[in-house]
N, C-alpha and C positions, 0 to 999 in steps of 0.2 A: 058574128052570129053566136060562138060559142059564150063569147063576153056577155051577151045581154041573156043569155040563155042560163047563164050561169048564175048569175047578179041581176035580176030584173028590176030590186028597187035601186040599181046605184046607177042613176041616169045621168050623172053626173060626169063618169068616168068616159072620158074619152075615148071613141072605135081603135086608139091609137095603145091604149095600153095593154102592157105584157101580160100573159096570164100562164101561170104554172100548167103544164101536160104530164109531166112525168115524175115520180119521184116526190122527193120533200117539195119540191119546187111548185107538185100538186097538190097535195094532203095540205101546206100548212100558207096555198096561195089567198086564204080570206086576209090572213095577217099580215101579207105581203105586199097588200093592193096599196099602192098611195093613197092620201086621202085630203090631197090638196094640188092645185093645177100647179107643174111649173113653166117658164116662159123663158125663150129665147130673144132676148131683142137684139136687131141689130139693122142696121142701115141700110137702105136698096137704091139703087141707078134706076135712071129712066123709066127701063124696061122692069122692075118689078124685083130685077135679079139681085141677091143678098151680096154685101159686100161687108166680107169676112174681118178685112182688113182692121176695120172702124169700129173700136170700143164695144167690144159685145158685150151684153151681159146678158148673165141666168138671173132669174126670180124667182124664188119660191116664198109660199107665206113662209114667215118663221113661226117655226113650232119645235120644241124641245122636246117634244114624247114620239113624233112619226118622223121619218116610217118605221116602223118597227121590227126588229131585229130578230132571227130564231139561232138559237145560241143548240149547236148539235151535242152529241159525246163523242164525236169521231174525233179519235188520237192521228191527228194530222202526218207524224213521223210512221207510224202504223199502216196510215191507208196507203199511203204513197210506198213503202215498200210492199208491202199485198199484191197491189197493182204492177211493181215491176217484178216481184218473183213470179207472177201467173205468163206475164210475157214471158221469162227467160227460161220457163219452164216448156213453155210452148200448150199452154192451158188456153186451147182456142174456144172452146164450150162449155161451162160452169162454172167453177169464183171458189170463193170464201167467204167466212164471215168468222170474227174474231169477237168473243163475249168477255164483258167486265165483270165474272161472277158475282162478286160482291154486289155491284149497283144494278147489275141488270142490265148493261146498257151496251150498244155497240161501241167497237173503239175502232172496226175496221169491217168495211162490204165489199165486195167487189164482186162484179158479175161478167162475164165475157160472153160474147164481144159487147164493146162498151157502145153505148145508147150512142146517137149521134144524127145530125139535123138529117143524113139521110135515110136511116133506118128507124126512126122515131116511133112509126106508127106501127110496125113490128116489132118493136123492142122487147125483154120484158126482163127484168132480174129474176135472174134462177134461184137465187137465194132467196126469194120467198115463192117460189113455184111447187106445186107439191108435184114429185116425181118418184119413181119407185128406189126406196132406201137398201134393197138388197138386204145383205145380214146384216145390217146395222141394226134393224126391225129385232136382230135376237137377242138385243137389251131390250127391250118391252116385254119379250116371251121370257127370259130371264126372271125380270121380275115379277112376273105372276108364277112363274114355278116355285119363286121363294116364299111370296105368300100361301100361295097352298100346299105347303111345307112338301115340293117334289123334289126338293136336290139334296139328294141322298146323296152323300160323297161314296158309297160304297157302289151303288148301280154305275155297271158299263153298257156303255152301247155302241154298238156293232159297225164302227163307221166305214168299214171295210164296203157296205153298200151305200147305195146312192140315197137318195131326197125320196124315193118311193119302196126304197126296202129291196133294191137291185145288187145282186156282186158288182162290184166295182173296182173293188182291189185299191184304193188311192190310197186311204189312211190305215189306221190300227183300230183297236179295242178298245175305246177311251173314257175315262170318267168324265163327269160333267164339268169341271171347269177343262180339264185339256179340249173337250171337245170348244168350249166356247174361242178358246184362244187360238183353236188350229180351225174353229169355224167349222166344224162339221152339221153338216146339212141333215143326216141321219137321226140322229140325236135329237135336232129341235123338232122336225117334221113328229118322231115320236112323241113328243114332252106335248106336244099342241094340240095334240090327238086325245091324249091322258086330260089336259086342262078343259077342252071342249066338253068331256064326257062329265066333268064336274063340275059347270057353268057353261053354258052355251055362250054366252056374254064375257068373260070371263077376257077373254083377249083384248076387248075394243075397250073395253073397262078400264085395266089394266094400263093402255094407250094414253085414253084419256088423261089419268092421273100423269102421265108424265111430257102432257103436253104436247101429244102430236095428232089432234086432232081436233082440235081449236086454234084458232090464230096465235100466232106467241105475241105480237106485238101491242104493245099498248093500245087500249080503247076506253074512253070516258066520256065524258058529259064536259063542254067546254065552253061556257058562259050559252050561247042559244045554239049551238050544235053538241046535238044529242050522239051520243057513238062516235065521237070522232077517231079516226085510225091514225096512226104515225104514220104506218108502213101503205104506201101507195101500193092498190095492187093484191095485198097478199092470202094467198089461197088456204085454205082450209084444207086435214089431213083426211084421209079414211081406214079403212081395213077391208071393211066386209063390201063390194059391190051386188052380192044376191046370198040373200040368208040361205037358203038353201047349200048354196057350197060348204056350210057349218059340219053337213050331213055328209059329203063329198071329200074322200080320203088324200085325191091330189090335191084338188084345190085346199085342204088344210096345210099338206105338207108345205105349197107353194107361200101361203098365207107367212106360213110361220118363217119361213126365211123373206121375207118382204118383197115377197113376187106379186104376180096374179093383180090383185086389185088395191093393194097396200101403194097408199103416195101418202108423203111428207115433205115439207120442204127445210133445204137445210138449216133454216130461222128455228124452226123447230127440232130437229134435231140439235142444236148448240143449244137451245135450252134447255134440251131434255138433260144434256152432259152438264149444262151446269147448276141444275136440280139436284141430279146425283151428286154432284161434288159438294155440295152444301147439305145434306143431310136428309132430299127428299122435297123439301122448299122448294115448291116454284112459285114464279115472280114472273110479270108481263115483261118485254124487253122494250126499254127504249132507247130512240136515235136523237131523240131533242130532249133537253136538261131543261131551259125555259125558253121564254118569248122575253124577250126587252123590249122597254123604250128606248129610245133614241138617246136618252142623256145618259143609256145603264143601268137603270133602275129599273126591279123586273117586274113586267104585267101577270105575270103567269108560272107555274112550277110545277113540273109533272110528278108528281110523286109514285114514290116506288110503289105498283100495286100488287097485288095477291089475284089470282086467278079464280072464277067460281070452279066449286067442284072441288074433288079430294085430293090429295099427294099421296104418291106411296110413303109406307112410314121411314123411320128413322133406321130400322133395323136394314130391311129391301135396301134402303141404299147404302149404307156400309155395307151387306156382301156385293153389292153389284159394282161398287169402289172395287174388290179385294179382284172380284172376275176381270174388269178391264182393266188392269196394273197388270196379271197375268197377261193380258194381249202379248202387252210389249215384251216383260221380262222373260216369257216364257222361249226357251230357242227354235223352237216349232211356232210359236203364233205370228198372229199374221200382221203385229205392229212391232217387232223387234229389230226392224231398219232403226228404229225409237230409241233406242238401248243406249247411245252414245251423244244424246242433245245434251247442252246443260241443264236444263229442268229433267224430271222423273215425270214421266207424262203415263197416263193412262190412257185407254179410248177403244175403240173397232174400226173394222176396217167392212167393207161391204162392196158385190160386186152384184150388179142388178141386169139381169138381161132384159133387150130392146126390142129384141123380134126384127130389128132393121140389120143390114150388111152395107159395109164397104164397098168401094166398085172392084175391089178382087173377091167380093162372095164373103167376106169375112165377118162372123158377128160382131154386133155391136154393144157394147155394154155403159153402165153408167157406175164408175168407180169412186166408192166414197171412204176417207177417214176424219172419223168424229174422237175426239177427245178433250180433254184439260189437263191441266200443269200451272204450277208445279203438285205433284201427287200430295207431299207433307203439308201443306197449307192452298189449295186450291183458288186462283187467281185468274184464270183462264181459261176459256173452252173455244174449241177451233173446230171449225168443218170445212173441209175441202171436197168438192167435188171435181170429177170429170167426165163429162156428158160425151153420148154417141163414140166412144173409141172404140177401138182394138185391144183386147186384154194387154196386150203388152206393151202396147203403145203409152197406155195410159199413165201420166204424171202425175195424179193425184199423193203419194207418199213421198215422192220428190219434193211438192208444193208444201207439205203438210212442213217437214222437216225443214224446210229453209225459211219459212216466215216461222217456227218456233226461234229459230236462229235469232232470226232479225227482232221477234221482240225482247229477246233474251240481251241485245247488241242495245237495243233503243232503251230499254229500261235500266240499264247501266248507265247513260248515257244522260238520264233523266232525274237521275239517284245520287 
């Protein structure tokens, strides 16, 4: 049903053939469909029954263009460690995804738990799911403070209170980059308060430009399919779910550190990292280079695209370069586990509350770190998630740290 449902003029195509569900396997199954019968022959007894033994043979027409082949960017050495650090890590709910800045293009995805003929029809990759990004979201508020020239190196603020302006007692007094690197909640809940009152727009704006609120993945026009997507599946970001909350002092503070109604999915957060690390340039991401013939010769070539809509400029992203390199080198921020890889990695780190508990009562959160590397020439951008954990439980900087490893191992190895 879904065959003819899909394909109504290919009457041709046998009830019997395969058809993409999930993944590449769906987005690029028009290319993938045979488009000639093949044939089994072989001998039968009395009764009708095949008798294997006796000169089989296959048929097919010969044809030297079909079937046609989709040639991905996924770095094979890449995926296959991704895939065993998220097991050895114990990453039973969220993944990765590993960005080739330069091209644009994946070189490594992984989602958990992996798809499979049982859980098919529930599946979905979280790496292109939009979910709430925690402080990560305080790269976007970042960069609209820099454009509306708010980061005073001289203003402190008070982080000694909470996300509403509470005594809290956690942190210190902190200027705006320690706050960003030690992630004070205080600080941006203010700065997003000051940004509202000078564009009301000003935030989702801001977003836009760095790609987390449009699909990151490739989309074009593909001989008679119009829009075509790479990325099977993938969700679009937001910010604002009731304009009204603009006017509403929690709901901003919560806005501003990527609570409340703010979703992205990690596809879009590695591009936003690898915007930044390239000078503000964003680029649609893709997971296929071309389509082949069957002899190697290519039907098709995706080329790198440019995204409609603006970038932040060139300036926004070198200070927002100089803020996440602070994460990690700074001895109080919250990516200086980072301090000691072989690359010089920049990035954030973000913890996203679920509203859901553990069966001991215990919150649940959704732990993330986004970054690239190496910082001196920028080659890389990585996101790790960990969905529904226990703060402490959660592996996410574990994961992050050992696939920098491992491409740092592969890429020598490659070299």
């Amino acid at each position: 049903e879904l065959l003819r449902k899909r394909y109504p003029d290919k009457k041709e195509l046998s009830i019997r053939t395969e058809i993409g569900t999930f993944g590449l396997e769906s987005t690029f199954d028009e290319f993938l469909l045979p488009e000639q019968d093949t044939k089994l022959l072989y001998h039968v007894d009395g009764r009708g029954n095949p008798l294997f033994g006796m000169d089989v043979k296959y048929t097919a027409e010969a044809h030297s263009f079909y079937p046609l082949q989709v040639q991905t960017t996924i770095d094979e050495d890449m995926q296959a460690e991704m895939e065993k650090v998220l097991k050895e890590q114990g990453v039973e709910k969220g993944g990765a995804v590993l960005l080739d800045i330069e091209k644009s293009s994946v070189l490594a995805m992984a989602s958990t738990p992996n798809v499979t003929s049982k859980n098919r029809h529930e599946a979905r990759n979280y790496m292109l799911t939009a979910i709430a990004p925690g402080s990560v979201f305080k790269t976007a508020v970042l960069a609209a403070v820099i454009e509306k020239n708010l980061d005073q190196p001289q203003t402190m603020y008070d982080c000694r209170k909470n996300l509403y302006g509470e005594p809290e007692g956690k942190q210190e007094v902190l200027n705006l980059t320690d706050s960003f690197s030690e992630s004070c909640n205080y600080t941006f809940a203010t700065l997003a308060e000051r940004l509202i009152q000078t564009d009301e727009q000003i935030i989702e704006k801001t977003a836009a430009k760095l790609g987390l609120l449009d699909r990151a993945g490739w989309e074009g026009d593909v001989y008679h399919k119009q829009h075509f997507k790479q990325f099977d599946r993938e969700e679009t970001g937001s910010v604002w779910g009731d304009k009204r909350d603009k006017h509403v002092k929690k709901a901003i503070a919560q806005t501003a550190i990527g609570q409340k109604n703010v979703k992205t999915t990690p596809l879009q957060i590695a591009n936003m990292m690898a915007a930044i690390a390239r000078g503000g340039e964003r680029k649609e991401v893709k997971i296929a280079e071309k389509v082949l013939y069957q002899n190697g010769t290519t039907m098709l070539s995706f080329q790198n695209k440019r995204p409609e809509g603006g970038s932040i400029d060139r300036y926004t992203a070198q200070k927002l370069q100089k803020f996440l390199r602070q994460v990690v080198t700074s001895d109080k921020g919250t990516g200086r586990r980072f301090q000691d890889l072989p690359y010089k990695v920049a990035g954030k780190s973000g913890t996203a509350q679920t509203g859901g508990q553990d069966k001991k009562g215990n919150p649940l959160y959704h732990k993330w770190f986004a970054g690239y590397f190496p910082v001196e020439k920028p080659k890389y951008a990585l996101v790790v998630v960990h969905l529904d954990e226990t703060s402490g439980r959660a592996k996410t900087n574990d994961a992050f740290y050992d696939i920098v490893k491992k491409v740092n191992e592969i890429e020598k190895k490659q070299t």
